[in-house]
Every structure is written in C-alpha cells, then in structure tokens.
OpenMM code with the backbone's topology and positions (N, CA, C; nanometers):
from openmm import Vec3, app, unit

residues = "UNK UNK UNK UNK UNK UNK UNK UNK UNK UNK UNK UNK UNK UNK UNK UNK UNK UNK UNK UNK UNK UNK UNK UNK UNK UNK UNK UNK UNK UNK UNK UNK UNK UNK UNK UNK UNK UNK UNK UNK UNK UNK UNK UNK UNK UNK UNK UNK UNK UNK UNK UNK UNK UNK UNK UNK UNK UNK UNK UNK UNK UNK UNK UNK UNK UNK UNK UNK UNK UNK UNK UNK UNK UNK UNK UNK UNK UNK UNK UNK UNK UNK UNK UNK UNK UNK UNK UNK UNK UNK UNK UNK UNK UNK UNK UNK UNK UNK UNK UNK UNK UNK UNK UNK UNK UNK UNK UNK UNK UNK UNK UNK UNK UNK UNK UNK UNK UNK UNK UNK UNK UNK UNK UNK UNK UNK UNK UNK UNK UNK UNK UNK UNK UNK UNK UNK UNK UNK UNK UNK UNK UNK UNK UNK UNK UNK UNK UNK UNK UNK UNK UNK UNK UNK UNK".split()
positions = [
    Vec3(0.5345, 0.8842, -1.6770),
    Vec3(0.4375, 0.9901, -1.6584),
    Vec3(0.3192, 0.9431, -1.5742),
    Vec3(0.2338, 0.8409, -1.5910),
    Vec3(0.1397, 0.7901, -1.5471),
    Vec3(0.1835, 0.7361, -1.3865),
    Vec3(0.3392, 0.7118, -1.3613),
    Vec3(0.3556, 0.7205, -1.1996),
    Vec3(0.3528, 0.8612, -1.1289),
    Vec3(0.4259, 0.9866, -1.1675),
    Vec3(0.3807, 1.1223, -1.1287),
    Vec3(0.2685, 1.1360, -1.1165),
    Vec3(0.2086, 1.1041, -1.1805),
    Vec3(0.0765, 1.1590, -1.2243),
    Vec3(-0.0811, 1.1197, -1.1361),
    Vec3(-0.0354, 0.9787, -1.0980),
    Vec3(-0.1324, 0.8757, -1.0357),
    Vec3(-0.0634, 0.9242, -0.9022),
    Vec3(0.0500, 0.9467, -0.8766),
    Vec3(0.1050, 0.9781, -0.6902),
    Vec3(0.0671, 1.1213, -0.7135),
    Vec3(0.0853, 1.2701, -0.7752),
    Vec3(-0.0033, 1.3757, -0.7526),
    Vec3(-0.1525, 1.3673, -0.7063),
    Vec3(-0.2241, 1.2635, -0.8103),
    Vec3(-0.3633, 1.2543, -0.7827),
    Vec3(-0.3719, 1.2290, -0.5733),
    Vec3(-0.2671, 1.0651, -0.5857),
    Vec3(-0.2774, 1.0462, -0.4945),
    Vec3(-0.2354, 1.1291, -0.2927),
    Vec3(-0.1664, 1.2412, -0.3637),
    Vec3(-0.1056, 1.3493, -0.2784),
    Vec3(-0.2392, 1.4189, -0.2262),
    Vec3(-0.3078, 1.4281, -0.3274),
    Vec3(-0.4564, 1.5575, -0.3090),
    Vec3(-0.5462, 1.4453, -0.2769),
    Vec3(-0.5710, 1.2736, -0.2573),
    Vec3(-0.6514, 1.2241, -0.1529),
    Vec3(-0.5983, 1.2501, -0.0438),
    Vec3(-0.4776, 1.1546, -0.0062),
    Vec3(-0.4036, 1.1983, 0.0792),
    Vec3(-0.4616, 1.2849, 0.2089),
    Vec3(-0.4174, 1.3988, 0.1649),
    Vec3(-0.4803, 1.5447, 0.2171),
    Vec3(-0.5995, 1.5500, 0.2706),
    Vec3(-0.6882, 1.4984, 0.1968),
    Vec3(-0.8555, 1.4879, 0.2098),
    Vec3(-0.8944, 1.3606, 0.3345),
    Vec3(-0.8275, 1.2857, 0.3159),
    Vec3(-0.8319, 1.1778, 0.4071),
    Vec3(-0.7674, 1.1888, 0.5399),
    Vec3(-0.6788, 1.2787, 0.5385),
    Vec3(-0.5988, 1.2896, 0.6450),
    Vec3(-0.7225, 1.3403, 0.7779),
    Vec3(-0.7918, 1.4133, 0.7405),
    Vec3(-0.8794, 1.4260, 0.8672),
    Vec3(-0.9638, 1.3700, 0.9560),
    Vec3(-1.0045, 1.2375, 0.8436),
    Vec3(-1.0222, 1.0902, 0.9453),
    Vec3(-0.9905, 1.0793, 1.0383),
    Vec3(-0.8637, 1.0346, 0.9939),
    Vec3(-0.8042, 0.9607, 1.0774),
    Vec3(-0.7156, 1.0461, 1.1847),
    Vec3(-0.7245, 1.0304, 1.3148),
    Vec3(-0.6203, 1.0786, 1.4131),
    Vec3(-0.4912, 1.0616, 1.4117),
    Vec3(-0.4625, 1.1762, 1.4184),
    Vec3(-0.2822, 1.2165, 1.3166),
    Vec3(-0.2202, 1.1354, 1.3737),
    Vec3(-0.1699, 1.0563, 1.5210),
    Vec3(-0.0819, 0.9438, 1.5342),
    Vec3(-0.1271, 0.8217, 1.4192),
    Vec3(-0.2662, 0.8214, 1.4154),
    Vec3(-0.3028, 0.6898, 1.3296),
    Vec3(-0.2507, 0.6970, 1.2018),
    Vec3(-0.2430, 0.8454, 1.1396),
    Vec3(-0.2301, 0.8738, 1.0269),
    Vec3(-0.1007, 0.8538, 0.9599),
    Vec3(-0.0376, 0.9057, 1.0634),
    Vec3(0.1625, 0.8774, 1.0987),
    Vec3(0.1738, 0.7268, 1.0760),
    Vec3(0.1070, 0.6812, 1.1809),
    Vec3(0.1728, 0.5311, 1.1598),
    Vec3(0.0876, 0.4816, 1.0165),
    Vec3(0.0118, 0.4620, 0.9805),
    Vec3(-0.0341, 0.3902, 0.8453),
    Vec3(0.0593, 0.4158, 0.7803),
    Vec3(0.1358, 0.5454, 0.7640),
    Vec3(0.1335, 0.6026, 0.6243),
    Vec3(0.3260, 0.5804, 0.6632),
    Vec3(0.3606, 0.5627, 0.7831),
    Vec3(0.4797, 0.4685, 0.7975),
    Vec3(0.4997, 0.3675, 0.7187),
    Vec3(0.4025, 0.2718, 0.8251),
    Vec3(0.3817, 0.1100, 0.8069),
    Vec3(0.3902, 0.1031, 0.6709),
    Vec3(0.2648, 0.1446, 0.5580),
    Vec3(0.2444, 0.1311, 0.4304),
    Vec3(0.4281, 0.1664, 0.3403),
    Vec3(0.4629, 0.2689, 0.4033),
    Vec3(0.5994, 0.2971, 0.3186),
    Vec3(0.7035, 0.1250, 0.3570),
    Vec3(0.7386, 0.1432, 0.4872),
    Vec3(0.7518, 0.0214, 0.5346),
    Vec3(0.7818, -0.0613, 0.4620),
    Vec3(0.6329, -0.1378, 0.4788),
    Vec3(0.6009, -0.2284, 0.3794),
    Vec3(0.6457, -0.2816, 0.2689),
    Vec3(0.5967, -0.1436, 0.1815),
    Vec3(0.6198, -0.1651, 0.0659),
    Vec3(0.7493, -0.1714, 0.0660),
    Vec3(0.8275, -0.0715, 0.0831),
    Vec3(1.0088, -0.0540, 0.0457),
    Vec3(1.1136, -0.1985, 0.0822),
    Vec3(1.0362, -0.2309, 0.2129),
    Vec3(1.1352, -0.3699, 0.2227),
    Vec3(1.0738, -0.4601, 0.1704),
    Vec3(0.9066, -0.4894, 0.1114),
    Vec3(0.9199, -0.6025, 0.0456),
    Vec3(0.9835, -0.5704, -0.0859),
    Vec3(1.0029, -0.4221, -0.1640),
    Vec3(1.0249, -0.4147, -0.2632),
    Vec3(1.1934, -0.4380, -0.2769),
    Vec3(1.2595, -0.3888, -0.2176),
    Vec3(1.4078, -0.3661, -0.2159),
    Vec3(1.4335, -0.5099, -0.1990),
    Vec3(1.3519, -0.6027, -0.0864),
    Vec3(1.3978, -0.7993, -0.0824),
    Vec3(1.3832, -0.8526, -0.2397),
    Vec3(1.3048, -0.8419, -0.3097),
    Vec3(1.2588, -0.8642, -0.4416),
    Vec3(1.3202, -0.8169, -0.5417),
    Vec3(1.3908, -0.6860, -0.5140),
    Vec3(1.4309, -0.6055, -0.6156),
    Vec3(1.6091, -0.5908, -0.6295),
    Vec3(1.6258, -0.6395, -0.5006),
    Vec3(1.8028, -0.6497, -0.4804),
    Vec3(1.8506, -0.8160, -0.4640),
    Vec3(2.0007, -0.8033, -0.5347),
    Vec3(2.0424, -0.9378, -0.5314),
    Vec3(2.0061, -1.0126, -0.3890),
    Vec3(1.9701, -1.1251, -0.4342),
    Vec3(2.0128, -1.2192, -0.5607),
    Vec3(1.8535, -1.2256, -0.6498),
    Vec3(1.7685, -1.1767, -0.5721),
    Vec3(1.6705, -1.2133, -0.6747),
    Vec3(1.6643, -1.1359, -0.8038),
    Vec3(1.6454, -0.9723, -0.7578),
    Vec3(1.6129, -0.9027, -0.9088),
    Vec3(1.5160, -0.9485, -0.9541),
    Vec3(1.4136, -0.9805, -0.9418),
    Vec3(1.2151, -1.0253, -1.0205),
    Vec3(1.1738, -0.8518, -1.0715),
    Vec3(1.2203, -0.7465, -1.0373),
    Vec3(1.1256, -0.6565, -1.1212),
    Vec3(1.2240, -0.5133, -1.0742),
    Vec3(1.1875, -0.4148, -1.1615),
    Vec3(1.2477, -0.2900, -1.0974),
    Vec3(1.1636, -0.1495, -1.1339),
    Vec3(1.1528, -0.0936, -1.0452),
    Vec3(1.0414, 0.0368, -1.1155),
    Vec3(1.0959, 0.1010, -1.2618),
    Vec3(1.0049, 0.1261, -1.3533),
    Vec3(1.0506, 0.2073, -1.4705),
    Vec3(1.1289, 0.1171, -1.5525),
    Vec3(1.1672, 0.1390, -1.6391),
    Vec3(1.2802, 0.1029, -1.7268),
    Vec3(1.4433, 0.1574, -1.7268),
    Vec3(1.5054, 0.1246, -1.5555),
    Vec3(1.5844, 0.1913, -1.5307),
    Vec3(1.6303, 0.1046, -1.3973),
    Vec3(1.6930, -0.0043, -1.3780),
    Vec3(1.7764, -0.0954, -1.2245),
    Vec3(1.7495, -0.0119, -1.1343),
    Vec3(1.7909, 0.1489, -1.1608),
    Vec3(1.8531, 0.2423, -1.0407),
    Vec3(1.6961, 0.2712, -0.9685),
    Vec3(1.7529, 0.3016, -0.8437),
    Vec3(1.5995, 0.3394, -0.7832),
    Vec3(1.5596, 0.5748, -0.8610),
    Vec3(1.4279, 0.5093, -0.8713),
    Vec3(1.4097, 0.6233, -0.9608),
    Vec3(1.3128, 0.7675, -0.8681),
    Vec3(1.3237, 0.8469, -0.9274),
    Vec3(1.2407, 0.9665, -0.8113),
    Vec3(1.1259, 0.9363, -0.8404),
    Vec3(1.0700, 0.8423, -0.9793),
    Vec3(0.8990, 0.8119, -1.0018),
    Vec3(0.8879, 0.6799, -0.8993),
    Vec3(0.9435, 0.5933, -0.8523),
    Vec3(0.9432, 0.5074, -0.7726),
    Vec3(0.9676, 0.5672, -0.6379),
    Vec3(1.0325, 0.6855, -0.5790),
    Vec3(1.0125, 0.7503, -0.4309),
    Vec3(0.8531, 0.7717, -0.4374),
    Vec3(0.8577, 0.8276, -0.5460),
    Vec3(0.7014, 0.8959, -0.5580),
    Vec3(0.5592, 0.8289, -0.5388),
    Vec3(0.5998, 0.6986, -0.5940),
    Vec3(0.4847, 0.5890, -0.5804),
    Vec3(0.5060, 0.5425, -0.4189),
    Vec3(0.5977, 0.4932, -0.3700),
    Vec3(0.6448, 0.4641, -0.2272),
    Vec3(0.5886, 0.5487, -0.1650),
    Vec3(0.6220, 0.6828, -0.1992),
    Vec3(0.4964, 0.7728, -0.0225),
    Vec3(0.3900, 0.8316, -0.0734),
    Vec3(0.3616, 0.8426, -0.1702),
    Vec3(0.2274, 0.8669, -0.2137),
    Vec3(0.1073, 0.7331, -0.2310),
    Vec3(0.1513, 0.6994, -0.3438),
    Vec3(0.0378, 0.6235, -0.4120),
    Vec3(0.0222, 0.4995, -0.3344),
    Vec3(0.1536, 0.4036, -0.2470),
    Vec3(0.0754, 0.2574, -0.1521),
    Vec3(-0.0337, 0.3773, -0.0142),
    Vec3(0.0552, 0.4365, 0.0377),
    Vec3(-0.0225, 0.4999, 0.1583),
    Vec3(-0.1838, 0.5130, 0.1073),
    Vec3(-0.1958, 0.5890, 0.0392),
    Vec3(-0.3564, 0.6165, -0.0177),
    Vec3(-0.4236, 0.5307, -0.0319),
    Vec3(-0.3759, 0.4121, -0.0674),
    Vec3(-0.4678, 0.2986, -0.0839),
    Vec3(-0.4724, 0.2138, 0.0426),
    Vec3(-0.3857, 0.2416, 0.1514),
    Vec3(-0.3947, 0.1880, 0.2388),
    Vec3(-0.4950, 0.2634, 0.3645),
    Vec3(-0.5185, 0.4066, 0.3376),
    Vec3(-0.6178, 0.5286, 0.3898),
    Vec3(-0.7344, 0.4996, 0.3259),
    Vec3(-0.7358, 0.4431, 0.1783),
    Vec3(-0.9061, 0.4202, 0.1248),
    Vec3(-0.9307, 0.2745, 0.1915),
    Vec3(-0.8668, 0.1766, 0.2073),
    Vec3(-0.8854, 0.0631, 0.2211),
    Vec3(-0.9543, 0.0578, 0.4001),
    Vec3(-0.8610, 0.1366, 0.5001),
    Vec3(-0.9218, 0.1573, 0.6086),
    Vec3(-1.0162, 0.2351, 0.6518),
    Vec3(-1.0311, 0.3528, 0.5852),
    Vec3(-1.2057, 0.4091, 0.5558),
    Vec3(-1.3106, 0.3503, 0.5341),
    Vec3(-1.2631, 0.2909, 0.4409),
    Vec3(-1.3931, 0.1926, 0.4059),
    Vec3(-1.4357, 0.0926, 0.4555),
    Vec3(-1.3160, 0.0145, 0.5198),
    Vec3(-1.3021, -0.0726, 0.6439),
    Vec3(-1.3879, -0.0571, 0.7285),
    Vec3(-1.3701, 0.0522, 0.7632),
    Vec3(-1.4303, 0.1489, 0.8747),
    Vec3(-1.5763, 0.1674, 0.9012),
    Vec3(-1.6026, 0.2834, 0.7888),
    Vec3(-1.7344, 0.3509, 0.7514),
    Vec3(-1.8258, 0.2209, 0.7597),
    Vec3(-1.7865, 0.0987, 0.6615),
    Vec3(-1.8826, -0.0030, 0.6317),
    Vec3(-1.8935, -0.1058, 0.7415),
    Vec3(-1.7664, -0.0736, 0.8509),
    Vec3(-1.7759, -0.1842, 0.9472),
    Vec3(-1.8221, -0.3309, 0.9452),
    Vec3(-1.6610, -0.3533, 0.8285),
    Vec3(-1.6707, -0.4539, 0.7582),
    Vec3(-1.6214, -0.5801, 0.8600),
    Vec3(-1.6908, -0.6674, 0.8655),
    Vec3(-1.6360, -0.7852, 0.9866),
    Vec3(-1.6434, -0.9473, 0.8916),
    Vec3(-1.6577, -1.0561, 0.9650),
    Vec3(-1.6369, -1.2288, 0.9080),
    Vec3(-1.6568, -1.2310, 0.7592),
    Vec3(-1.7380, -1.3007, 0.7206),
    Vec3(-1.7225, -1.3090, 0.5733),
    Vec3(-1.7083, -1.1884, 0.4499),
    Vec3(-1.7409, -1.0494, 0.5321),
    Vec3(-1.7489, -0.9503, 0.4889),
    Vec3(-1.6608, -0.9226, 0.4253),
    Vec3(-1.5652, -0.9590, 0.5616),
    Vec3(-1.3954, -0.9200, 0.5350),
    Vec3(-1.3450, -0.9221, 0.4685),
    Vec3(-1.3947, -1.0681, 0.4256),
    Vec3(-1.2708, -1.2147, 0.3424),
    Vec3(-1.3244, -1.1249, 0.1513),
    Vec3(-1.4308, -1.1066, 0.1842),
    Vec3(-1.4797, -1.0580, 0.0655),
    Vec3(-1.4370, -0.9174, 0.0187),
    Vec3(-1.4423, -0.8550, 0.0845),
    Vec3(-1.3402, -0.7130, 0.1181),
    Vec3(-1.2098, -0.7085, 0.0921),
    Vec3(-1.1586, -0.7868, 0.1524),
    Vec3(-1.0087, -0.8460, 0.0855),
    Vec3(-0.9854, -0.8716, -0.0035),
    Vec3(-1.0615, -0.9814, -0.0710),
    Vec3(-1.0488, -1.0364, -0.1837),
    Vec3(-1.1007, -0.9528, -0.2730),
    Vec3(-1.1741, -0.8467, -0.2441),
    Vec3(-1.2223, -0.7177, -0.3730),
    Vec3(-1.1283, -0.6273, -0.3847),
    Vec3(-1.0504, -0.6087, -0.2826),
    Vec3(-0.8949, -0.5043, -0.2852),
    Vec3(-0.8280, -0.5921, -0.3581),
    Vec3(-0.7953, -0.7086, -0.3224),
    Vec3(-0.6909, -0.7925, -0.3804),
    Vec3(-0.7342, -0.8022, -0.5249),
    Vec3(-0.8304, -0.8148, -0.5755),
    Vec3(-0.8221, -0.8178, -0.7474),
    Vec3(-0.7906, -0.6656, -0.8024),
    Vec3(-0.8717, -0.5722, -0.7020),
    Vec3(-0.8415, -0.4370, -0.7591),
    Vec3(-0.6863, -0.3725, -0.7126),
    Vec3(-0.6410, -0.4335, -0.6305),
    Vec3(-0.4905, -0.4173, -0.6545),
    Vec3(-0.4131, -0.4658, -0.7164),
    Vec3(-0.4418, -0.5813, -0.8001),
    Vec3(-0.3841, -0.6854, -0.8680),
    Vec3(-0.3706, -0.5978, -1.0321),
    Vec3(-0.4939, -0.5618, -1.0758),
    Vec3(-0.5683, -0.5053, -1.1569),
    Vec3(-0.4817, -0.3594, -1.1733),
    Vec3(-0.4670, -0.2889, -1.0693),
    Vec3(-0.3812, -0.1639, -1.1298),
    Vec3(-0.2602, -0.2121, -1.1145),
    Vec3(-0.1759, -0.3064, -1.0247),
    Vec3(-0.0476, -0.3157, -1.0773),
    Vec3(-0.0339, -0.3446, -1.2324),
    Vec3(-0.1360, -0.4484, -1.2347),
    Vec3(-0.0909, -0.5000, -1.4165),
    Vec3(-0.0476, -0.3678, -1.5105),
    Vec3(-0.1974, -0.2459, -1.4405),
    Vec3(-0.2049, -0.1773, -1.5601),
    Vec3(-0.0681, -0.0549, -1.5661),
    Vec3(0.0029, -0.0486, -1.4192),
    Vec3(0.1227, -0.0290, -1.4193),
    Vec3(0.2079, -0.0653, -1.4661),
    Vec3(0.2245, -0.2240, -1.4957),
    Vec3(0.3455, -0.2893, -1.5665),
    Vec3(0.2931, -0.2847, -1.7314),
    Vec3(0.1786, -0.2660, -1.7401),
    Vec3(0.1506, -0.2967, -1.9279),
    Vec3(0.2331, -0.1331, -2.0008),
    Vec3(0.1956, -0.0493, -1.9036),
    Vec3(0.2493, 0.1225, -1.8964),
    Vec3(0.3738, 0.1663, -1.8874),
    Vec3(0.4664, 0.0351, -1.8281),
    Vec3(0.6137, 0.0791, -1.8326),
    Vec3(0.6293, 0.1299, -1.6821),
    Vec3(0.5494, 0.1337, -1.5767),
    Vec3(0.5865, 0.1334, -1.4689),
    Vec3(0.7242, 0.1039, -1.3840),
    Vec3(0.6909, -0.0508, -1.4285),
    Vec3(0.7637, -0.1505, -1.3361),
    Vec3(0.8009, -0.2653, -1.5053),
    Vec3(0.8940, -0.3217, -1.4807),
    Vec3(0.9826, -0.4101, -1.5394),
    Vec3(1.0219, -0.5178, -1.5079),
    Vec3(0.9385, -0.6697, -1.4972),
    Vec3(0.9505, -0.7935, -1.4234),
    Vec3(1.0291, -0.8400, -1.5105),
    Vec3(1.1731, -0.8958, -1.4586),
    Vec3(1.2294, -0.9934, -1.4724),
    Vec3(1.1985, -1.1251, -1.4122),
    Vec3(1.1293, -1.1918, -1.3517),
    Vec3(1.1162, -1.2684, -1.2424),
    Vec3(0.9994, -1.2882, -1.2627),
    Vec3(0.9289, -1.1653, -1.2082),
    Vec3(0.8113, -1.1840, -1.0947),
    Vec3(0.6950, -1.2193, -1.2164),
    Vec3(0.5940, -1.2332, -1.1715),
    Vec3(0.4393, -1.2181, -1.2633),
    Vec3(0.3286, -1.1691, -1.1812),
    Vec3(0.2461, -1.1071, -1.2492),
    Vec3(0.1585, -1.0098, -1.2041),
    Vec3(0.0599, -1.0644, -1.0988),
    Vec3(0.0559, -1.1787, -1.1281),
    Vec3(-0.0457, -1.2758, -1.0168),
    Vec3(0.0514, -1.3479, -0.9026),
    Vec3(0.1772, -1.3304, -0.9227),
    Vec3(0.2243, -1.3307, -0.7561),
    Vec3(0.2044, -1.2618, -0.6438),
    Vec3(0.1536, -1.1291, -0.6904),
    Vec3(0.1117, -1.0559, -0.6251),
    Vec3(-0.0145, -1.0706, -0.5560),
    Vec3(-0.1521, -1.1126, -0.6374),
    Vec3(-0.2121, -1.1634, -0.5907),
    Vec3(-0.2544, -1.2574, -0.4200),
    Vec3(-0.1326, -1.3181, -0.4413),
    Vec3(-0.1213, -1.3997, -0.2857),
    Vec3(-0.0008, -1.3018, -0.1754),
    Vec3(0.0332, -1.1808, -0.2566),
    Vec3(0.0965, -1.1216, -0.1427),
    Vec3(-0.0047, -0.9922, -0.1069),
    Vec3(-0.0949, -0.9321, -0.1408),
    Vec3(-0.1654, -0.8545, -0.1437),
    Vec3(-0.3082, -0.8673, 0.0340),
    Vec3(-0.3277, -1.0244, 0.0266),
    Vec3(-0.4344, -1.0157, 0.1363),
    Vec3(-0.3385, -1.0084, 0.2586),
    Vec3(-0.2340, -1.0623, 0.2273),
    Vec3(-0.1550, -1.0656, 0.3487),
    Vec3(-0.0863, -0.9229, 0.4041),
    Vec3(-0.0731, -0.8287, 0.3153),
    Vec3(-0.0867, -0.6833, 0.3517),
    Vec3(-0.2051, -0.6189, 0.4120),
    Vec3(-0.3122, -0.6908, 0.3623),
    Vec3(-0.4704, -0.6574, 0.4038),
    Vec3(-0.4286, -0.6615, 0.5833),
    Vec3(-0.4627, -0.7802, 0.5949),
    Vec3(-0.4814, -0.8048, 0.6992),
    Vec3(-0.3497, -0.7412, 0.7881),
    Vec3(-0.2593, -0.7712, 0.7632),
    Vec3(-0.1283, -0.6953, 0.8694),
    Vec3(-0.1926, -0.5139, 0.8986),
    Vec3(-0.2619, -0.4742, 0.7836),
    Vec3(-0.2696, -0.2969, 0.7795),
    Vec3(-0.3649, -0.3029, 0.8674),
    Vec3(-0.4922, -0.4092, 0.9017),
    Vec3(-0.5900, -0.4234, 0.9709),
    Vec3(-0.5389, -0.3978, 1.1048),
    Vec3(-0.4739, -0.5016, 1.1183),
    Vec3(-0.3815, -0.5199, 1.2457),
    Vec3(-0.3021, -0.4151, 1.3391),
    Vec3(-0.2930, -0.3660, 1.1984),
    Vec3(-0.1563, -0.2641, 1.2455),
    Vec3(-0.2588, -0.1474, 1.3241),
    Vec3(-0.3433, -0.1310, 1.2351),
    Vec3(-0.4849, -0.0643, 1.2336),
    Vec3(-0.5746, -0.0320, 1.3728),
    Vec3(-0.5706, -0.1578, 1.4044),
    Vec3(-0.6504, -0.1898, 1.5180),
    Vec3(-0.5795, -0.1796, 1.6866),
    Vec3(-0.4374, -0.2366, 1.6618),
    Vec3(-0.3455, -0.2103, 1.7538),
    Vec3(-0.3192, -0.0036, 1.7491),
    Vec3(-0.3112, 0.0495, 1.6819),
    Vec3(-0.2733, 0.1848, 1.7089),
    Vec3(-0.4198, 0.2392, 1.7795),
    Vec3(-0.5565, 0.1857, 1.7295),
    Vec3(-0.6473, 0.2347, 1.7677),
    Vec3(-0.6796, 0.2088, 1.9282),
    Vec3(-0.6464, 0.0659, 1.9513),
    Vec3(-0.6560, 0.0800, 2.0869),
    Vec3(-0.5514, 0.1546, 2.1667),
    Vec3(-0.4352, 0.1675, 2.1440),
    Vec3(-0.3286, 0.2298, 2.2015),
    Vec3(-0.3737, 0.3836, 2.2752),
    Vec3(-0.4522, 0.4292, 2.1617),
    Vec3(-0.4534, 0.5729, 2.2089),
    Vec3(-0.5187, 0.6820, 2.2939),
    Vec3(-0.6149, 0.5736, 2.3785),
    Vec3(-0.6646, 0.6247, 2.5068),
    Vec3(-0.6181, 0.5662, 2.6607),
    Vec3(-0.4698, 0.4996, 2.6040),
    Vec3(-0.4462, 0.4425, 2.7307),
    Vec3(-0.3501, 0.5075, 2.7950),
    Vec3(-0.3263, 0.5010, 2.9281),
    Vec3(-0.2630, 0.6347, 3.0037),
    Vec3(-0.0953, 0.5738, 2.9180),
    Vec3(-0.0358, 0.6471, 2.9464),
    Vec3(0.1384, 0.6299, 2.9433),
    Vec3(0.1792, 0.6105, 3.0665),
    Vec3(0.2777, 0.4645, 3.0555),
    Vec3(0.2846, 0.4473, 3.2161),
    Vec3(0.4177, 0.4942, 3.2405),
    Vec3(0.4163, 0.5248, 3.4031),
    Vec3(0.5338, 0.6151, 3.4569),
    Vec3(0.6492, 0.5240, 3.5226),
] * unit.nanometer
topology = app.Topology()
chain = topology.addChain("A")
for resn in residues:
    res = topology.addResidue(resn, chain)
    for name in ("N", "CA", "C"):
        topology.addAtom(name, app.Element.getBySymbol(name[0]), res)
C-alpha cells in the first residue's frame, strides 16, 4: 500500500514540476531516472545475484512498475530543482549530495522496514555508496541536455 500510495503522491509532484523544466529536459530525466533505476535494479535483482526483490513476491510486481516511473523520477525532478533554484556548486555540492544521499538512504530503509522491498543479499547502507554516484551522473546527464538545446541541428 505505502508503494501506490507514495508513487500517486509522487504522480501529482510530477505534474507540478513538469513546468520547470523544458519538456525535452523533462523526457530525458524522467527516461534516464527509469533507466537507471530498472537496470541497476534487474543487475541486482536477476541471477546470479538475487540481493533483494520489490514486495514480498520474486515476480516483478505492478507496485514495483509503479515505483520505477513514478516515485525514482520525482526525486530526481526535486533533486534538480533544487540543484538549480539554489545554484548549488564546490563544496555545496558535495554537501548536497551527501544530504540526498542520507535522505535517500533514509526512505529506502523506511521502504524495506514496510515490506516494500525484500533483501536477500543486499543491506540498506549499500546503497548509500550507490546513491552519490546517481547524483552526480543525473547532474551530468542534466547539464549535457541543457546545453544541447540551443544548438542548431546540423545538416
């Protein structure tokens, strides 16, 4: 329940945020972020490793589609807003990062204490060291679409 429930919420930011950002930008984040997540999740989640699986259920579940295009995208739209707005740069960053990274760390747990997700394997603070490294790639990804989009198309 609490995955429906947290990806609805996250459907109606979503929406709200979408006007930020310039709809190619918006497209690709909200790609990238699915992306992301699905192949690091499916490498982790399919033989041979198996470390965790959404829900209490192997099979891939419609509350796990649901978290996949709802709930990573949104946090990857608040994370670059704020990026943004605060025109966050050097140590700022690192600190910025590292304040997503505990507060992403922080709701996965409270996902797995909830029955979310189901670690065989994994532990909640592995995540931890995979989390800045999403930071920064979304930055990236971020920054490359932004310059892209006033440059002519060549013939």
């Amino acid at each position: 329940m609490i995955m429906f429930g947290s990806s609805l919420i996250a459907l109606f930011v979503i929406l709200m945020l979408r006007k930020y950002f310039h709809k190619i930008v918006f497209i690709i984040i909200w790609i990238y972020s699915i992306v992301f997540v699905e192949s690091t999740d499916y490498f982790l989640a399919a033989s041979p490793f198996r470390v965790y699986y959404c829900g209490d259920n192997v099979t891939y579940e419609p509350s796990a589609a649901a978290i996949h295009l709802f709930l990573y995208p949104v946090f990857s739209f608040i994370f670059l807003l704020l990026y943004n707005r605060l025109n966050i740069s050097g140590i700022k960053l690192i600190l910025y990062i590292l304040a997503w990274d505990i507060f992403s760390t922080f709701f996965e747990w409270l996902y797995l204490i909830n029955g979310a997700f189901t670690y065989t394997g994994w532990k909640v603070h592995y995540s931890f060291f995979v989390y800045p490294l999403s930071s920064l790639l979304l930055i990236k990804i971020y920054k490359f679409t932004i310059s892209q989009l006033n440059k002519p198309i060549p013939t």
